[in-house]
C-alpha positions as semicolon CSV with decimal commas, in nm:
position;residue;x (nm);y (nm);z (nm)
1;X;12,582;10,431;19,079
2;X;12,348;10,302;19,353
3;X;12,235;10,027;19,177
4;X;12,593;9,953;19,193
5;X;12,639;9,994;19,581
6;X;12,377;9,792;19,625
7;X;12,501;9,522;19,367
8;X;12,797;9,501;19,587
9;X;12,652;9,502;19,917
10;X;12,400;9,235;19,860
11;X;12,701;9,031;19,663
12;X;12,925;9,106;20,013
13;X;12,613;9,007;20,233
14;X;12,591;8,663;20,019
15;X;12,941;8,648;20,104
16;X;12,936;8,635;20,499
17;X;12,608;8,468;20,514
18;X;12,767;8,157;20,349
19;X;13,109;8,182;20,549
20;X;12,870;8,178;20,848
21;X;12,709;7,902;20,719
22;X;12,984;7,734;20,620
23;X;13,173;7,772;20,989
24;X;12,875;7,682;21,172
25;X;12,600;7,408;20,976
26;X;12,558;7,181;21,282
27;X;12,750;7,351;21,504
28;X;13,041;7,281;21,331
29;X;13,398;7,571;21,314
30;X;13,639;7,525;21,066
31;X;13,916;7,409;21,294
32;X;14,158;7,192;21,175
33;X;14,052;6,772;21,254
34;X;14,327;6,629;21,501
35;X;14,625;6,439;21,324
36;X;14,555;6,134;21,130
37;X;14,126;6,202;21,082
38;X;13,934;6,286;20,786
39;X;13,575;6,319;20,736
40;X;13,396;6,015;20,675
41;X;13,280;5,917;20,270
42;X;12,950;5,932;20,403
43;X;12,905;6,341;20,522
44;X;12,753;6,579;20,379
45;X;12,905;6,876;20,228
46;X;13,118;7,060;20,380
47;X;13,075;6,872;20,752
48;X;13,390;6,793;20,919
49;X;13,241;6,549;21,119
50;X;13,215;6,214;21,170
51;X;13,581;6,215;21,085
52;X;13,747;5,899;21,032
53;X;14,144;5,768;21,141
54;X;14,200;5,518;20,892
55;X;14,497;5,439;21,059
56;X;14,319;5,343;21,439
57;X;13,998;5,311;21,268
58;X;13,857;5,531;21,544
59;X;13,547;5,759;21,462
60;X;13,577;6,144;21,665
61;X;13,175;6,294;21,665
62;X;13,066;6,594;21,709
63;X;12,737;6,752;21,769
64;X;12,541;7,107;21,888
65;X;12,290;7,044;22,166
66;X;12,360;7,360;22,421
67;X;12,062;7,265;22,601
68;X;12,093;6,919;22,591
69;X;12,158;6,685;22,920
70;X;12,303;6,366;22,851
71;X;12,436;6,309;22,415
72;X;12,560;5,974;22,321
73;X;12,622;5,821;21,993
74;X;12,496;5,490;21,919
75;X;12,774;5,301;21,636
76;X;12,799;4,934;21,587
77;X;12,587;4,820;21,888
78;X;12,764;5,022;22,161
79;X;12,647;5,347;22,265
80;X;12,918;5,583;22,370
81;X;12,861;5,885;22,610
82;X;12,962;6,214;22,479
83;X;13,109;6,519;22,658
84;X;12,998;6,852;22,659
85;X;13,212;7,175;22,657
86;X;13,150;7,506;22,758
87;X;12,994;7,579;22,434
88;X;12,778;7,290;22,408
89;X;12,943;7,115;22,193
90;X;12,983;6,750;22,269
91;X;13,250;6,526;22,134
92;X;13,331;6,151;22,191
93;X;13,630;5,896;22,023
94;X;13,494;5,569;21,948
95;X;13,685;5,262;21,987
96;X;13,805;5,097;21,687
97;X;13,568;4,962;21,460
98;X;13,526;4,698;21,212
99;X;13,592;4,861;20,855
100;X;13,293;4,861;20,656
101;X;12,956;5,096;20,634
102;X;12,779;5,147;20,971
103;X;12,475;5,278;21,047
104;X;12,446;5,500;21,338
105;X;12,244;5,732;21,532
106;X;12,268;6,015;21,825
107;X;12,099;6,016;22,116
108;X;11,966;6,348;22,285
109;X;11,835;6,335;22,621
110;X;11,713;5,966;22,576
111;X;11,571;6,044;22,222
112;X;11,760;5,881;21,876
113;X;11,778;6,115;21,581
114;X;11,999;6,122;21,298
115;X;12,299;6,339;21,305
116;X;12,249;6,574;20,985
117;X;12,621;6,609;20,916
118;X;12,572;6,297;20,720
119;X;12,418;6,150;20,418
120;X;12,058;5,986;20,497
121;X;12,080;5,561;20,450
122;X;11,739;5,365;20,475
123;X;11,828;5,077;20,745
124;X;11,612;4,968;21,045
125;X;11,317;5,121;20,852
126;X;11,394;5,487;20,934
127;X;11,648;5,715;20,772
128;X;11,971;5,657;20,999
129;X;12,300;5,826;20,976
130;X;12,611;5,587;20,826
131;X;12,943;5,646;20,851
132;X;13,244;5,411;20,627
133;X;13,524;5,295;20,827
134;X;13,804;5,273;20,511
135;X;13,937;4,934;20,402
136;X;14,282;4,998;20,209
137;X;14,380;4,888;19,839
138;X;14,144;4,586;19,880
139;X;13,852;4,789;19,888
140;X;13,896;4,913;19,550
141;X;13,645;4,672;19,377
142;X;13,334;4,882;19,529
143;X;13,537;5,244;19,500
144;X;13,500;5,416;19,206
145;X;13,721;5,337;18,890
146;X;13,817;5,638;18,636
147;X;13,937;5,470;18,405
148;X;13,699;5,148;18,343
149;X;13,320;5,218;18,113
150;X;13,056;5,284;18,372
151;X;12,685;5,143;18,337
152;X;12,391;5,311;18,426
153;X;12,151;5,272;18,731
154;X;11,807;5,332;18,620
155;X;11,503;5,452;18,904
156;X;11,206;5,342;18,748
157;X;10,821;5,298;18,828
158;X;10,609;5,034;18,733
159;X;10,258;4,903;18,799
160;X;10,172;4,632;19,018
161;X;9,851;4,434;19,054
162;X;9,876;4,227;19,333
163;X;10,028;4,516;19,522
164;X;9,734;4,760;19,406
165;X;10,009;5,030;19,303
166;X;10,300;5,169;19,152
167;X;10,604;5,047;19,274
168;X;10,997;5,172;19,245
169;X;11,270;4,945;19,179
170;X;11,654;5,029;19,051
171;X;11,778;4,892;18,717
172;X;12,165;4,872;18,593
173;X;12,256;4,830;18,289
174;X;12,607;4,767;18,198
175;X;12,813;5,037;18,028
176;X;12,774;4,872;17,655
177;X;12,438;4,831;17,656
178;X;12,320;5,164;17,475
179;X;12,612;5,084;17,200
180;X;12,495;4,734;17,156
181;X;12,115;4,762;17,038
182;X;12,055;4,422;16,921
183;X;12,217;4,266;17,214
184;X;11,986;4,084;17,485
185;X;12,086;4,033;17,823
186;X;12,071;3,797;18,140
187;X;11,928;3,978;18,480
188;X;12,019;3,891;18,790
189;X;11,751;3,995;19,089
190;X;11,933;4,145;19,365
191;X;11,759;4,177;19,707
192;X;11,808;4,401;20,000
193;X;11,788;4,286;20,385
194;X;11,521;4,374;20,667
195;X;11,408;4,731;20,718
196;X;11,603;4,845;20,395
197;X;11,493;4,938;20,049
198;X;11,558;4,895;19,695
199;X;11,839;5,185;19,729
200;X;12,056;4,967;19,967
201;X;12,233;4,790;19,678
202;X;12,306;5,100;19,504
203;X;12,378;5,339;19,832
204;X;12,534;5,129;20,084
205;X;12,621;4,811;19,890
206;X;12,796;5,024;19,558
207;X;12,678;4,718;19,369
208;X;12,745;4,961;19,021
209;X;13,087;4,992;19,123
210;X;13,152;4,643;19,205
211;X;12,931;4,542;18,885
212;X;13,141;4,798;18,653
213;X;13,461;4,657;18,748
214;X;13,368;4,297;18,740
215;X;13,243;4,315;18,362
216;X;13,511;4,567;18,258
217;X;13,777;4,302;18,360
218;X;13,569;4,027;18,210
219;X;13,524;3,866;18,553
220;X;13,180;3,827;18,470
221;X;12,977;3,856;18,179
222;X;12,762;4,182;18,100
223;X;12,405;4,169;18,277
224;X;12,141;4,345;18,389
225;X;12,041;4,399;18,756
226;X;11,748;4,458;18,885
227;X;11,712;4,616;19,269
228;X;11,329;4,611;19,382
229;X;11,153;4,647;19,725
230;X;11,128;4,344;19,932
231;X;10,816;4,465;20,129
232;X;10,451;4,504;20,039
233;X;10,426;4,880;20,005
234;X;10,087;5,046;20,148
235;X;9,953;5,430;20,056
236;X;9,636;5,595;20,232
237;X;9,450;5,473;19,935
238;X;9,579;5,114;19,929
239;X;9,617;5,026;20,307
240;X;9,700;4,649;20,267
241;X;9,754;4,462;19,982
242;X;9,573;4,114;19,839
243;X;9,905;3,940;19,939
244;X;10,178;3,915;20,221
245;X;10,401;3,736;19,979
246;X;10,671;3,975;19,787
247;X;10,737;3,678;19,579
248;X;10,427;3,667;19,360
249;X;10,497;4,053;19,314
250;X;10,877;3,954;19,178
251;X;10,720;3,655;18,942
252;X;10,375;3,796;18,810
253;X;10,437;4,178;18,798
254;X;10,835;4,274;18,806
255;X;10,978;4,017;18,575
256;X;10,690;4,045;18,309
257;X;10,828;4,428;18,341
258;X;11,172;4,383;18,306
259;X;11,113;4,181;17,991
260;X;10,905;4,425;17,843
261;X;11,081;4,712;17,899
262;X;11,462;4,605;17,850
263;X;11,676;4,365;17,647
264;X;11,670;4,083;17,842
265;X;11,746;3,722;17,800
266;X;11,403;3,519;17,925
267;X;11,476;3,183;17,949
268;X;11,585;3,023;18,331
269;X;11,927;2,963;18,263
270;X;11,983;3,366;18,195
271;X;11,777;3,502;18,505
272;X;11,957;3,463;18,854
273;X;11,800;3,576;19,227
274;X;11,978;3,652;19,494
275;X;11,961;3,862;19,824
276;X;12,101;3,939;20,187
277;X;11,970;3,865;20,509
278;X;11,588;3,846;20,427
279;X;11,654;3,915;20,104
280;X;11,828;3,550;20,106
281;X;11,486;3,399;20,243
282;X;11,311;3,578;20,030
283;X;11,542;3,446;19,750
284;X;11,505;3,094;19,803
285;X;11,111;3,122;19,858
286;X;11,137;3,254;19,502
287;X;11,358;3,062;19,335
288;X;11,240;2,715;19,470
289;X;10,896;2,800;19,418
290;X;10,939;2,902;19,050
291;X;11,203;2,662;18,894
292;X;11,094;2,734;18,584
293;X;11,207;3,105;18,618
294;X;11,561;3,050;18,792
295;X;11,864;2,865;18,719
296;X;12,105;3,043;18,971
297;X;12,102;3,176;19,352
298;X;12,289;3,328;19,597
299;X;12,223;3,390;19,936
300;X;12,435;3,626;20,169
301;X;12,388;3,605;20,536
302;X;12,051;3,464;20,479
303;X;12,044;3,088;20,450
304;X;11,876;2,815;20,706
305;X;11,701;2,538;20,610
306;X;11,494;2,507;20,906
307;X;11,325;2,643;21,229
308;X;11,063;2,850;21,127
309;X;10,697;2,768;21,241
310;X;10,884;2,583;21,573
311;X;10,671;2,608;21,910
312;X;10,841;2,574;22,193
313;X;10,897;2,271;22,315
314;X;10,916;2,123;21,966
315;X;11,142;1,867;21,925
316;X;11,471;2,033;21,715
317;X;11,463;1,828;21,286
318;X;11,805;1,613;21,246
319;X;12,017;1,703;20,959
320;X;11,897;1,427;20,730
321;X;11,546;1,526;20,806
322;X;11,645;1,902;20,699
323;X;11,761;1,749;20,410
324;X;11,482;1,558;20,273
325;X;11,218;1,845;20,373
326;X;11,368;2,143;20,330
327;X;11,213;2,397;20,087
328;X;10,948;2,178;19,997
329;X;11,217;1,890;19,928
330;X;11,407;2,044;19,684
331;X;11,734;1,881;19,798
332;X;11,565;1,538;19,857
333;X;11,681;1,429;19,477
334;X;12,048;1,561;19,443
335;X;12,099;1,500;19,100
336;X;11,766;1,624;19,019
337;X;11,835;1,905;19,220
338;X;12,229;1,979;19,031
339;X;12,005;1,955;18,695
340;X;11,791;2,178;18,777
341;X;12,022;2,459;18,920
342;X;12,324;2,573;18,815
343;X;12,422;2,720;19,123
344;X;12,338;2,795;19,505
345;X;12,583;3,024;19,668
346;X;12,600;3,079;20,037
347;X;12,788;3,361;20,178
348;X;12,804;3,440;20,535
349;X;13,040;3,668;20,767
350;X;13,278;3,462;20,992
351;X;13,122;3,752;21,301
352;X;12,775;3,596;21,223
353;X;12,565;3,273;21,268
354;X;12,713;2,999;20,992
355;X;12,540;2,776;20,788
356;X;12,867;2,620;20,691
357;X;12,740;2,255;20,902
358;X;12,436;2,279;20,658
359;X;12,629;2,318;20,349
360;X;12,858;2,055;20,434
361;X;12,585;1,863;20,524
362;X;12,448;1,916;20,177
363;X;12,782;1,840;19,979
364;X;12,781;1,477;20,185
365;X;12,432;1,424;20,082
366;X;12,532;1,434;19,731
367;X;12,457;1,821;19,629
368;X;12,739;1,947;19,335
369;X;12,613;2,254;19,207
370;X;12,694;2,488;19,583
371;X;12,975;2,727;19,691
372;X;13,010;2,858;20,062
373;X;13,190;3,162;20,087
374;X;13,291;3,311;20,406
375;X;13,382;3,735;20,406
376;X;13,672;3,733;20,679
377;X;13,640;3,941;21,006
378;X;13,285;4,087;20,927
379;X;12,952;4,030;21,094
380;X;12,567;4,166;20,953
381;X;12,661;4,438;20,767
382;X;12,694;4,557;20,446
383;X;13,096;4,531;20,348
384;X;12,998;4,112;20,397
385;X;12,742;4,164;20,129
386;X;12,989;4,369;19,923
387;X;13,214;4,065;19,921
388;X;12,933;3,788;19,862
389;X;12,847;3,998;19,518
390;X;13,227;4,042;19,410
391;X;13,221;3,648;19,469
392;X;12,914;3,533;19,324
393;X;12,877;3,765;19,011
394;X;13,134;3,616;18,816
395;X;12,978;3,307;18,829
396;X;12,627;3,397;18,707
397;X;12,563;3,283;18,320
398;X;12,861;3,095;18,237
């Protein structure tokens, strides 16, 4: 009988601690959002904040800090001051923003943390708070689909010898590639931007959604991508490595890997590189460097053909001298340059610096094999990148 009581007690203790926890996890009540929000995609569970009017595309924060000065939230480059109640609970209405993931942070008393009421997203090279303003029906392509097959993302180790040590890199493989065993596939090499990592792609971007739906529709053809780091990764055992270039790391150690270990297709005209921001530099470092390896690129929000090295003072390359020394020359010879690729893609936001007077300039000078592609209304950020790989995937391999 008393092991009984004190089943019950302990079971009724349980109870209230996690209605406590549940009414109050960062400072947080369960009162009722105001009319038309939601929680953002991006919380964790059981926060009610950020919440979200898809209608305004508003975002309402709120946040704990009874002891706390001055709170503000910094969102999409404009950091908005927050006001405190008699609690201490401080609460601020954004203006609208663009729709899209954003990365954002909140600032106590001069100091930027990340508001634990959301998931953690590696961008700026910390872990930063994000927060998905809702497109409508034409988001689908990156939502998740019930009813289509669904591939796999793989999180995989492998050594590396010019880095000096393991490394981590993301693999999907599409949803018939466990019922097909004798079937060999082409990759595409899919890079991440500046102060990311090689779960950008899968976390922000929702590549596997966007790459589920594409080959389930036959928009493109079934293929493996690969996700790896785009920086030289350091441990107190390794504290630099032999190399400052990533791109001996993708050529000598990752795709020797990737060959190995999975089905793959290994000849150039079945591999494909691509990447945003630096990811896009990185890209065409690779790919122009190794044309033996690469048949197909894409670069989203990352391509320029010149200006790095300038001093001051230096006189500013024409167009035409771009042209014929770019990349080593690669677009000197354009039908030399349309044989040897199949494709370079160049995606861009129309909120962002353009290279469209560079790719026009390389159409005139004779170049077949390119596609600009411009992502409507968006700037630096991720739903541009979402766009550029619903774009350029169907392309790949055909």
């Amino acid at each position: 009988m008393k092991k009984i009581i004190f089943t019950v007690a302990v079971s009724f203790i349980c109870l209230i601690s996690f209605a406590q926890f549940a009414g109050i996890q960062g400072g947080q009540k369960p009162e009722p959002l105001p009319e038309g929000f939601k929680p953002s995609a991006c919380n964790t569970f059981l926060s009610q904040y950020p919440a979200v009017n898809s209608q305004t595309r508003e975002a309402l924060f709120r946040v704990n800090a009874p002891t706390a000065r001055l709170v503000q939230v910094d969102l999409a480059g404009k950091r908005y001051n927050m006001k405190r109640d008699e609690r201490g609970v401080w609460t601020c209405i954004t203006d609208p923003q663009v729709v899209g993931f954003h990365y954002y942070s909140i600032w106590i008393d001069s100091v930027p943390v990340m508001d634990r009421n959301t998931q953690a997203y590696f961008g700026s090279n910390w872990e930063s708070s994000g927060i998905e303003i809702p497109e409508g029906p034409e988001g689908d392509y990156y939502r998740f689909n019930k009813n289509i097959p669904h591939g796999q993302i793989r999180s995989i180790y492998y050594w590396s010898e010019i880095n000096g040590l393991e490394r981590h890199c993301n693999v999907y493989v599409p949803a018939e590639y466990e019922s097909n065993p004798q079937k060999r596939y082409p990759v595409l090499y899919l890079l991440h931007g500046w102060g990311e990592d090689e779960d950008g792609w899968m976390n922000q971007g929702h590549m596997g959604n966007i790459m589920d739906g594409l080959i389930a529709t036959g928009k493109a053809v079934p293929m493996i991508v690969v996700m790896d780091c785009g920086d030289i990764k350091t441990n107190p055992d390794v504290r630099s490595a032999s190399t400052n270039d990533v791109t001996q790391i993708y050529v000598k150690d990752l795709i020797p890997f990737i060959d190995k270990t999975f089905r793959t297709k290994t000849d150039r005209m079945n591999r494909a590189m691509a990447g945003l921001s630096r990811g896009g530099m990185q890209t065409t470092m690779t790919v122009f460097n190794n044309p033996d390896k690469f048949a197909w690129l894409g670069t989203f929000s990352g391509f320029f053909m010149g200006g790095f090295g300038m001093r001051s003072g230096d006189k500013a390359p024409s167009m035409s001298q771009l042209i014929e020394t770019a990349f080593n020359g690669v677009f000197k010879d354009p039908s030399a340059f349309d044989k040897q690729f199949r494709l370079l893609f160049i995606s861009t936001g129309t909120e962002e610096r353009s290279p469209k007077e560079q790719v026009e300039a390389l159409k005139a000078h004779g170049i077949k094999n390119i596609v600009y592609h411009e992502s409507q209304g968006t700037a630096h950020e991720w739903l541009t990148w979402r766009r550029a790989l619903n774009d350029f995937a169907p392309r790949l391999f055909k």
